[in-house]
N, CA, C and O of each residue as an XYZ file, in Angstrom:
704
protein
N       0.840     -1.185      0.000
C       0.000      0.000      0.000
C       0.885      1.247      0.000
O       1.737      1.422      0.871
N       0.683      2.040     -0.914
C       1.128      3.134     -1.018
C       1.033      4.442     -0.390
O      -0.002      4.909     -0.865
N       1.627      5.466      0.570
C       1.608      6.457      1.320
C       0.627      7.221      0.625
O       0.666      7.262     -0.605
N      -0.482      7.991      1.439
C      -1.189      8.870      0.529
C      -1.175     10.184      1.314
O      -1.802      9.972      2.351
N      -0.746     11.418      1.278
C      -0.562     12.165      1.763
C      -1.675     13.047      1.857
O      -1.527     13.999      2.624
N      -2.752     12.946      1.254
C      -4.137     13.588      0.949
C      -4.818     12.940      2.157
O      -5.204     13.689      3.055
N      -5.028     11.440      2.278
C      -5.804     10.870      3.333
C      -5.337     11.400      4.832
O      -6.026     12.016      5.644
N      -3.719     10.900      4.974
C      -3.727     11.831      6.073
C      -3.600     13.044      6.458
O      -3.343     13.260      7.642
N      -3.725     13.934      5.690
C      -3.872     15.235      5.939
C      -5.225     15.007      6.064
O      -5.408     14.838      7.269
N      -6.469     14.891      5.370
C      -7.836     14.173      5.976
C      -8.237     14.015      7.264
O      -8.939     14.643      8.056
N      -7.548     12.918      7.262
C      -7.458     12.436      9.095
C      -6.614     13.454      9.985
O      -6.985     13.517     11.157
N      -5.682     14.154      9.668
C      -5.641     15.441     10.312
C      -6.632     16.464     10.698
O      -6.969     16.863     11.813
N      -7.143     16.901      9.128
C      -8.311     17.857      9.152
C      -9.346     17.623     10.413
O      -9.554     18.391     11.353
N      -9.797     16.632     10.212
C     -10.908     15.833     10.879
C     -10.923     15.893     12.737
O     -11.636     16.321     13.644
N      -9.666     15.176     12.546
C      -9.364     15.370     14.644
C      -8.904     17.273     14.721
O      -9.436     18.095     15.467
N      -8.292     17.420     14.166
C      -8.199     19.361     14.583
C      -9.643     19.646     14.459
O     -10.292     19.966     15.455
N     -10.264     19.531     13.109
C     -11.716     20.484     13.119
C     -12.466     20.296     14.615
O     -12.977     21.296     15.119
N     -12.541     18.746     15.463
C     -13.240     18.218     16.376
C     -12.701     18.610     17.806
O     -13.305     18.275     18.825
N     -11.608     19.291     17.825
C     -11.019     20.251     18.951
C     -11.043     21.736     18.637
O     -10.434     22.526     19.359
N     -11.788     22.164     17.493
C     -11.632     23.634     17.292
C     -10.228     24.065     16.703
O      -9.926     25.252     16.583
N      -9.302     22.919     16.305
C      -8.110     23.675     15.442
C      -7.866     23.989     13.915
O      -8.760     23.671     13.131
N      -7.001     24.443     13.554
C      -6.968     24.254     12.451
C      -5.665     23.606     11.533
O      -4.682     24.212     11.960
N      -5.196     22.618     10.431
C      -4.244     22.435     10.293
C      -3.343     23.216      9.349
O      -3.753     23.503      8.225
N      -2.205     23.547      9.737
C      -1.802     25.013      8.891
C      -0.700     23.761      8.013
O      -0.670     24.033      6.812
N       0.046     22.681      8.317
C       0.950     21.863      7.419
C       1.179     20.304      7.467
O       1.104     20.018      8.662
N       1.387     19.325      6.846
C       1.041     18.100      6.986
C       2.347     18.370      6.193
O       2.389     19.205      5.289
N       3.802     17.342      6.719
C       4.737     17.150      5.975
C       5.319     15.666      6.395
O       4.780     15.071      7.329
N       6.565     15.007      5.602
C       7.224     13.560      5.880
C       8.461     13.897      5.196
O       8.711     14.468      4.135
N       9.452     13.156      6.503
C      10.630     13.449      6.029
C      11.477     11.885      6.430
O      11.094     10.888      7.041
N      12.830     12.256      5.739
C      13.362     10.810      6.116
C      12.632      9.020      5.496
O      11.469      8.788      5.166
N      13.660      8.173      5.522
C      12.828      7.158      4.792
C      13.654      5.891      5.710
O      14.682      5.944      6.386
N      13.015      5.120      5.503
C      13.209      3.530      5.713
C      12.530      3.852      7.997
O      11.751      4.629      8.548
N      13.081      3.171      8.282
C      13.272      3.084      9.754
C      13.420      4.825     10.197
O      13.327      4.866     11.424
N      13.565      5.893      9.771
C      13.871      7.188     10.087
C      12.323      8.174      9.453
O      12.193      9.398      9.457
N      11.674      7.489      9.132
C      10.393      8.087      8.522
C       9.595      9.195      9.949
O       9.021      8.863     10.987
N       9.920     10.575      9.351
C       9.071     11.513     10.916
C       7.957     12.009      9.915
O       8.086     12.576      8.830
N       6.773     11.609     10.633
C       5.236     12.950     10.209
C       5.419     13.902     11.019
O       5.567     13.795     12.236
N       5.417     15.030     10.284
C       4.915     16.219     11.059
C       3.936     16.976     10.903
O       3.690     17.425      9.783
N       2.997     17.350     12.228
C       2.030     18.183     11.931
C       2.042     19.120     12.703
O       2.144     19.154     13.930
N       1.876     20.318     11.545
C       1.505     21.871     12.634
C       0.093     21.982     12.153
O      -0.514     21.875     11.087
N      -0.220     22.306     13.699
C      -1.832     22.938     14.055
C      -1.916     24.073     14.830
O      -1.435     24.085     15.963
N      -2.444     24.983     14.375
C      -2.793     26.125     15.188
C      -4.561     26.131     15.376
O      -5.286     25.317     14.804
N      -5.082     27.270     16.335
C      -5.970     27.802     16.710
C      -6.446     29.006     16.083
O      -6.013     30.113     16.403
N      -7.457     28.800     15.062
C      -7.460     30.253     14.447
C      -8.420     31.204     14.876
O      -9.564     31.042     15.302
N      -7.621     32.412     14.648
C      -8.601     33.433     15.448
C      -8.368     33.265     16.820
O      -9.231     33.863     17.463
N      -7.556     32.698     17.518
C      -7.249     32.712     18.843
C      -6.631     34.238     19.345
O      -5.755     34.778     18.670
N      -7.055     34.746     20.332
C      -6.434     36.172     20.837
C      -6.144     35.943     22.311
O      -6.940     35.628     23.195
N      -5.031     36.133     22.380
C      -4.371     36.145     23.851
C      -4.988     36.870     24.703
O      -5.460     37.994     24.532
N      -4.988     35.940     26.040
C      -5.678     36.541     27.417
C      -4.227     36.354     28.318
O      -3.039     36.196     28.036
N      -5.007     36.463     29.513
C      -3.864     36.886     30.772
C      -4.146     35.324     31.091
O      -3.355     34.947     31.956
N      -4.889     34.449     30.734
C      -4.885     32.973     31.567
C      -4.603     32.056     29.992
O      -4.448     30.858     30.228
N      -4.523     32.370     28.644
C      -4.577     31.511     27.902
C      -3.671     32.445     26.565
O      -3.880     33.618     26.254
N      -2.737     31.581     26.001
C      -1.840     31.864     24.981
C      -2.751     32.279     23.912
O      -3.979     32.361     23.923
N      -1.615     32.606     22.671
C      -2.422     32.938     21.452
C      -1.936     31.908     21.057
O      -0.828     31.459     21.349
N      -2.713     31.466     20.376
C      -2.471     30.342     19.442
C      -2.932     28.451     19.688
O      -4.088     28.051     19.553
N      -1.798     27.571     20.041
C      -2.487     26.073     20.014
C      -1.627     25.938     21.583
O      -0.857     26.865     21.835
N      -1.702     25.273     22.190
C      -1.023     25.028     23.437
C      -0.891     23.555     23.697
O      -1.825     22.794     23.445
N       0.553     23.023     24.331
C       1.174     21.530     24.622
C       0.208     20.645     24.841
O       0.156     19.623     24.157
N      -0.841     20.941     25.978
C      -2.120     20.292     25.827
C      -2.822     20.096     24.754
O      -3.120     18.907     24.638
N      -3.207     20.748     23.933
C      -3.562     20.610     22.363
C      -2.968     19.910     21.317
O      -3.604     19.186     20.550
N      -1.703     20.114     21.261
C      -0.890     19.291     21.044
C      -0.486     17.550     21.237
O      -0.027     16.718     20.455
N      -0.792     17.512     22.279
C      -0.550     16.249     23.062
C      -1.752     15.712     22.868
O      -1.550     14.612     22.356
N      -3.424     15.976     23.061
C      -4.950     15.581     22.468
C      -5.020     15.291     20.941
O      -5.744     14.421     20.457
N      -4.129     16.172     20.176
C      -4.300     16.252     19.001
C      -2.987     14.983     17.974
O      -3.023     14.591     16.807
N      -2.006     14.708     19.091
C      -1.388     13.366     18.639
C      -1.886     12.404     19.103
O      -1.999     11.582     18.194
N      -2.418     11.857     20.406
C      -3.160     10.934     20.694
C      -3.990     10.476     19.954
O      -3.790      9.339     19.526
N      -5.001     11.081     19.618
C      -6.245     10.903     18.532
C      -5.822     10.951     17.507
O      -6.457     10.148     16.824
N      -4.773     11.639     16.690
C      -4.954     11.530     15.566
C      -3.346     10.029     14.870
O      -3.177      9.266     13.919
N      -2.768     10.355     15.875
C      -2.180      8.965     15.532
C      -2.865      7.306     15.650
O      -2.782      6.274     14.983
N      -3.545      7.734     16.868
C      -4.369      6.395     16.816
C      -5.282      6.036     15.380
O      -5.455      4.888     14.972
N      -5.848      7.341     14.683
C      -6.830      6.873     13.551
C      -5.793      6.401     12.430
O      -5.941      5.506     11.598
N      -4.588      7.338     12.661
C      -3.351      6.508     11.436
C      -3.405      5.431     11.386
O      -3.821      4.814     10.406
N      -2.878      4.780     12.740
C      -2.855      3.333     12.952
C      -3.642      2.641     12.609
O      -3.262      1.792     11.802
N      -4.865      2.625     12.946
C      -6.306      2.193     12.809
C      -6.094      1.909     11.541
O      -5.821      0.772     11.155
N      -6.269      3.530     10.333
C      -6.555      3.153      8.913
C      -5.709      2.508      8.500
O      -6.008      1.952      7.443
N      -4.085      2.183      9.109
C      -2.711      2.356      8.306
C      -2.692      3.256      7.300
O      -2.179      3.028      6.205
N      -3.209      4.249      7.600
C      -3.037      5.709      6.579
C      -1.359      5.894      6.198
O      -0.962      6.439      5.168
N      -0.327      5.218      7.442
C       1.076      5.856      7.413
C       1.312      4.363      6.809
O       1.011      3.765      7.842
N       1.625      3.346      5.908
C       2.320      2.091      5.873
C       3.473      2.241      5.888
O       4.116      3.288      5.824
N       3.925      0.838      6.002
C       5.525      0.576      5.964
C       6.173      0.495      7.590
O       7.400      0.401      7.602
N       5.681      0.514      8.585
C       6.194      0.171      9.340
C       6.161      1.150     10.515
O       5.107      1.711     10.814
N       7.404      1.386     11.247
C       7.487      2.360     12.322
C       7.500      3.940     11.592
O       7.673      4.134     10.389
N       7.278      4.990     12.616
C       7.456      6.275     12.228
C       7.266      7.519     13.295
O       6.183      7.495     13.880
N       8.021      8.438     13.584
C       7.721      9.231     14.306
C       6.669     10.389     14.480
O       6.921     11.374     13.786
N       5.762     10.458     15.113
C       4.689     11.802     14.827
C       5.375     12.744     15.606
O       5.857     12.369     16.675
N       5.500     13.950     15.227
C       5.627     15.349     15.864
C       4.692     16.013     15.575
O       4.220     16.116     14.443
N       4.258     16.613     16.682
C       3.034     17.742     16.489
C       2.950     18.605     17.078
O       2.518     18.638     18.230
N       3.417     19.692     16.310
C       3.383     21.517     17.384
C       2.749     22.511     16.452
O       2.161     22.366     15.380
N       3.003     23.417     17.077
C       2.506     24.447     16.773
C       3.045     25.368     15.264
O       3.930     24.648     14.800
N       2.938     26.241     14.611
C       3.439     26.508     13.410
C       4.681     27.384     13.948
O       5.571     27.598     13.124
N       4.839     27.937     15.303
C       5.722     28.760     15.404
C       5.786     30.138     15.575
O       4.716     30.587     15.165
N       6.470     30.993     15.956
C       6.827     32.337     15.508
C       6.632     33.144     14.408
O       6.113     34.234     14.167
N       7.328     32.086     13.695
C       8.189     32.726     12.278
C       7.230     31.750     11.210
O       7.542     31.752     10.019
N       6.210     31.030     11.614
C       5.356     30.331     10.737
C       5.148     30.772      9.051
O       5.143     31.930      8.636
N       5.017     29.807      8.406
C       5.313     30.155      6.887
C       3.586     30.521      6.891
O       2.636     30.367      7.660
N       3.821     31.050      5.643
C       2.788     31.751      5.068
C       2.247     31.189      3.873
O       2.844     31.706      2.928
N       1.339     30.318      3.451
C       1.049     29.929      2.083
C      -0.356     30.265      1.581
O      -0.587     30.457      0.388
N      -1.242     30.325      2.498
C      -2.685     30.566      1.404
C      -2.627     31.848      1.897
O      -2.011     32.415      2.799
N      -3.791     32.285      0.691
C      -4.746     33.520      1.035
C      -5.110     34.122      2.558
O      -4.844     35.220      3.047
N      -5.827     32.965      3.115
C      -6.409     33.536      4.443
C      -5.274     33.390      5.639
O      -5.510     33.559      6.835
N      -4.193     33.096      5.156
C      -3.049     33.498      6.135
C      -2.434     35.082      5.933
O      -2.201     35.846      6.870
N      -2.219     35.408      4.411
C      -2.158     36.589      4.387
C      -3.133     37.639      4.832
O      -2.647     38.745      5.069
N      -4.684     37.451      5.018
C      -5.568     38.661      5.475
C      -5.566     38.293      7.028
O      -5.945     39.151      7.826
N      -4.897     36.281      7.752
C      -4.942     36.842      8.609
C      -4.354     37.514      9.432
O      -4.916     37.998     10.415
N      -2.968     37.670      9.128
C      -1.895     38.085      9.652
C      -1.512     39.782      8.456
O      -0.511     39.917      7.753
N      -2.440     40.602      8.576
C      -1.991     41.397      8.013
C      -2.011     42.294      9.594
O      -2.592     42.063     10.654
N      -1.005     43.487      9.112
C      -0.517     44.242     10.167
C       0.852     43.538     10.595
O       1.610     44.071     11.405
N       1.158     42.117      9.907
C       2.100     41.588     10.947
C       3.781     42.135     10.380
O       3.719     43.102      9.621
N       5.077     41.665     10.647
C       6.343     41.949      9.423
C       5.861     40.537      9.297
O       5.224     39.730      9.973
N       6.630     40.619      7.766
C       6.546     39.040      6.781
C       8.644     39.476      6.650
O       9.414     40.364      7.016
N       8.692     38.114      5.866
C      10.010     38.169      5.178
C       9.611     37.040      4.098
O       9.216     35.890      4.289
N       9.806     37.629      3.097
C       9.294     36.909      1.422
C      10.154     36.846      0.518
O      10.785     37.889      0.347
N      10.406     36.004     -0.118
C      10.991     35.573     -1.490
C      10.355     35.574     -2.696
O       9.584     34.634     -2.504
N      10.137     35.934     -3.742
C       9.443     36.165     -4.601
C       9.767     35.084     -5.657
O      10.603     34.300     -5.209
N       9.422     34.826     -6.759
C       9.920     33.920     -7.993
C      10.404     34.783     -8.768
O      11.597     34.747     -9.069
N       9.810     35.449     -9.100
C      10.785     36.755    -10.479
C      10.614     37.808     -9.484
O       9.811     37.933     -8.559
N      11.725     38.650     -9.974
C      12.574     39.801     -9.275
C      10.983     40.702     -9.298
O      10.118     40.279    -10.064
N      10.666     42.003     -8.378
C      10.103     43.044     -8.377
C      10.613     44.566     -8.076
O      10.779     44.905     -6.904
N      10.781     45.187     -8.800
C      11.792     46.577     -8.748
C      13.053     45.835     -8.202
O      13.516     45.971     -7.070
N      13.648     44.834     -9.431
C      15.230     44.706     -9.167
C      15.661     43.534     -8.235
O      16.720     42.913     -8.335
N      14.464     43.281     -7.109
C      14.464     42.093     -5.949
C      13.893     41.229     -5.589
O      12.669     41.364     -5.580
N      14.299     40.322     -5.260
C      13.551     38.869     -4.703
C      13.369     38.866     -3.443
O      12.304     38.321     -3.155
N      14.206     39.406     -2.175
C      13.787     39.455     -1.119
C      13.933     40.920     -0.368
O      14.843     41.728     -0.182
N      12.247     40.790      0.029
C      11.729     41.442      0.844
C      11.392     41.152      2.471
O      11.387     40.145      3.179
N      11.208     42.101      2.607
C      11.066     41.946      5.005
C       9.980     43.221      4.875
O       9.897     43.781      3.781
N       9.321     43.582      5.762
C       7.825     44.731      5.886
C       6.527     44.101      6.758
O       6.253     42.946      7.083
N       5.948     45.211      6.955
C       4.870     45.113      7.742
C       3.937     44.751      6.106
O       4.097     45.236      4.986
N       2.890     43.624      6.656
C       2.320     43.845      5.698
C       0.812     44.394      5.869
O       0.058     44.107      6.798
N       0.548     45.188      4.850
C      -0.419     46.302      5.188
C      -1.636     45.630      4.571
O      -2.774     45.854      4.984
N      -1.426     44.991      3.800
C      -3.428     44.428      3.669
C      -2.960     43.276      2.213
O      -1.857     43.210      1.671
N      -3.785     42.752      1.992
C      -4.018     41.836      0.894
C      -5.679     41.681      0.105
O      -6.851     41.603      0.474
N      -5.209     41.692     -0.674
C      -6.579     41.949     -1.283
C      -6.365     41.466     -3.103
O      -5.359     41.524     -3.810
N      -7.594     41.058     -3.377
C      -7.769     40.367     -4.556
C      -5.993     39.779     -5.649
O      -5.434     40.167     -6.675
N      -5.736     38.623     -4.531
C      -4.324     38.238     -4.667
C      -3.276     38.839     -4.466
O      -2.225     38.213     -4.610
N      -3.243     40.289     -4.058
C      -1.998     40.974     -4.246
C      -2.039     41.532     -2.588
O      -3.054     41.860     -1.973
N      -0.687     41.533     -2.100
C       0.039     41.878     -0.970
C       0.465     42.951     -1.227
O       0.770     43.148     -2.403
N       0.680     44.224     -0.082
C       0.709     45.441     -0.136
C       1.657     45.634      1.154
O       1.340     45.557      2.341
N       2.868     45.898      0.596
C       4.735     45.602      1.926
C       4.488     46.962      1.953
O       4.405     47.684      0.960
N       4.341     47.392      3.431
C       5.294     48.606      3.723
C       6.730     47.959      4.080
O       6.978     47.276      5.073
N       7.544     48.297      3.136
C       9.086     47.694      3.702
C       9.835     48.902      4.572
O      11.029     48.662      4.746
N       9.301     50.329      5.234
C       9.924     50.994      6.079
C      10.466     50.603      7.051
O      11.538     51.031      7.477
N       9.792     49.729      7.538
C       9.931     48.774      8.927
C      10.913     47.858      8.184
O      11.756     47.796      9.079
N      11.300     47.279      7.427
C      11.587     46.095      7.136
C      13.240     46.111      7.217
O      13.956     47.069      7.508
N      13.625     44.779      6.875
C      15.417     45.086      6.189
C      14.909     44.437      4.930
O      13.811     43.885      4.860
N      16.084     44.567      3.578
C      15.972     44.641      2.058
C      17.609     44.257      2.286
O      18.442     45.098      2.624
N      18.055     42.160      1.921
C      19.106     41.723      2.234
C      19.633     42.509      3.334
O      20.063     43.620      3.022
N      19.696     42.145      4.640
C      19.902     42.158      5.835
C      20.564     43.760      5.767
O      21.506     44.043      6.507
N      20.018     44.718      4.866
C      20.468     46.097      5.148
C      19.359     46.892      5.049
O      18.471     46.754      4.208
N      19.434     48.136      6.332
C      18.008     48.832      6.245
C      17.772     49.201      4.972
O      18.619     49.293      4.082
N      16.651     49.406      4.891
C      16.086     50.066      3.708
C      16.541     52.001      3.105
O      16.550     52.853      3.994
N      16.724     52.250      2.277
C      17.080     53.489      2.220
C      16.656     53.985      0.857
O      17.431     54.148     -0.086
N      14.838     54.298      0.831
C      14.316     54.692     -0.031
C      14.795     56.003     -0.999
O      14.459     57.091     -0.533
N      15.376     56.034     -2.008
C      15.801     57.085     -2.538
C      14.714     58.124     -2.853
O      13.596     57.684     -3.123
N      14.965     59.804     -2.851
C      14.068     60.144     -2.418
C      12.670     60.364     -3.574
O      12.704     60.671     -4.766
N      11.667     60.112     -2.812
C      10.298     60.365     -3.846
C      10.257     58.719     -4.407
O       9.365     58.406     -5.195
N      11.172     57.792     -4.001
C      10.266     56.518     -4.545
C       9.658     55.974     -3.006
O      10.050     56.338     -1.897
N       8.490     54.907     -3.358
C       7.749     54.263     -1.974
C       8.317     53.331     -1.869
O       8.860     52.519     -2.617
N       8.097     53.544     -0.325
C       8.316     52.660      0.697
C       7.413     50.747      0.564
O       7.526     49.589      0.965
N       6.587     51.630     -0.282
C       5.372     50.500     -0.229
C       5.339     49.704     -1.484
O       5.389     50.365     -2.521
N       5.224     47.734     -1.642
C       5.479     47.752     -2.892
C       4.325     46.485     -3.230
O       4.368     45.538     -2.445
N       3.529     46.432     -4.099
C       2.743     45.144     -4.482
C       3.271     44.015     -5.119
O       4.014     43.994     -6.100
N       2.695     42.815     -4.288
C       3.634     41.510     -4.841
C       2.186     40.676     -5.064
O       1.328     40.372     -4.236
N       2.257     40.431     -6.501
C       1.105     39.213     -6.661
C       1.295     37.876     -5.443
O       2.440     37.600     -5.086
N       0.366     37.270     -4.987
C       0.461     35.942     -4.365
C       0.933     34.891     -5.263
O       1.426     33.927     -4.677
N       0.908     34.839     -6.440
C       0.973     33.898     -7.556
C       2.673     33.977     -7.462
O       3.197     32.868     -7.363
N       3.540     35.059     -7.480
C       4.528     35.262     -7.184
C       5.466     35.078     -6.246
O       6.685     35.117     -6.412
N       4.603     34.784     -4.810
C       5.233     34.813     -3.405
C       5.996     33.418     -3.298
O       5.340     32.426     -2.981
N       7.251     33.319     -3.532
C       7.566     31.639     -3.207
C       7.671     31.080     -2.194
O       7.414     29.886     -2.043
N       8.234     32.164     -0.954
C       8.566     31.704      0.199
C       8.133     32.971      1.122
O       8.886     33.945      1.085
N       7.066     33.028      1.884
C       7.112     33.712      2.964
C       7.103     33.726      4.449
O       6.265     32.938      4.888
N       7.466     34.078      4.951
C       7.247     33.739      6.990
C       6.988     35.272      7.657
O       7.168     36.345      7.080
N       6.442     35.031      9.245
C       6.124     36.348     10.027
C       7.751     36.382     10.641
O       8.507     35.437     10.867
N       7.909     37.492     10.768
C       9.179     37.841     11.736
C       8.628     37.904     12.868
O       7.473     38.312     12.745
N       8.911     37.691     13.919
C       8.547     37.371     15.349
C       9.677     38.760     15.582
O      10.805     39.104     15.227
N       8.461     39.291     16.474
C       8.611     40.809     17.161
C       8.830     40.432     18.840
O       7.875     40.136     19.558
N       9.862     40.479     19.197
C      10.080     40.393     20.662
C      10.460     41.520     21.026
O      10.716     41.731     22.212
């Protein structure tokens, strides 16, 4: 039987939706005897209180491998033998891939890679200021542009539009 990476992301979907999470990545790495699943799940729309984090918490975590490794097993969704589950949270610096990660994390800094150059560059850092009908809108004032501040020459913007179709690689910069 052949690995299907659709089913268990499925059986992911399924135990997060039934705790209120959501699954932001379903990945597999390593092969033979070294085979790790990993899953990040977050809490969406979660907003920090004074008694409860933002986001998914170790307890969640720990409910959300219990159950959902057991249905692996069950289906043999994972074949071939032994394998490690890890399951946390997306992180800090969490990548960025659909749509509704960009509107939901707007206001946040990103750091992005583009596929073809835009005014000259592939990587960008900025607050990002809104998204809307596919396209991302960088204030890069805030940002660095290759690990050197930015130094808008004068009368061009600060601000620059990047299709989503374009975005190859993006993540939040974690503001401490």
């Amino acid at each position: 039987m052949a690995f299907d990476l659709d089913k268990v992301r499925q059986i992911a979907e399924r135990v997060a939706g039934s705790s209120g999470l959501e699954v932001v990545e379903v990945e597999v790495c390593g092969a033979g005897k070294h085979r790790t699943l990993r899953v990040f799940i977050d809490r969406p729309g979660a907003a920090a209180a004074a008694d409860r984090p933002d986001g998914v918490t170790h307890e969640d975590c720990s409910k959300f491998s219990r159950e959902f490794g057991t249905i692996v097993d069950v289906e043999d969704a994972f074949p071939g033998g032994s394998y490690v589950l890890e399951v946390s949270s997306p992180g800090l610096d969490r990548k960025l891939t659909k749509s509704a990660d960009f509107e939901r994390f707007r206001g946040q800094r990103v750091k992005l890679t583009t596929r073809e150059p835009v005014n000259n560059n592939r990587h960008f850092e900025g607050t990002l200021e809104s998204f809307q009908n596919g396209t991302l809108l960088l204030d890069l004032s805030a940002g660095r542009l290759n690990k050197k501040k930015i130094r808008p020459k004068d009368g061009e913007s600060t601000r620059i539009e990047i299709e989503l179709k374009n975005v190859e690689k993006a993540n939040l910069v974690p503001e401490i």
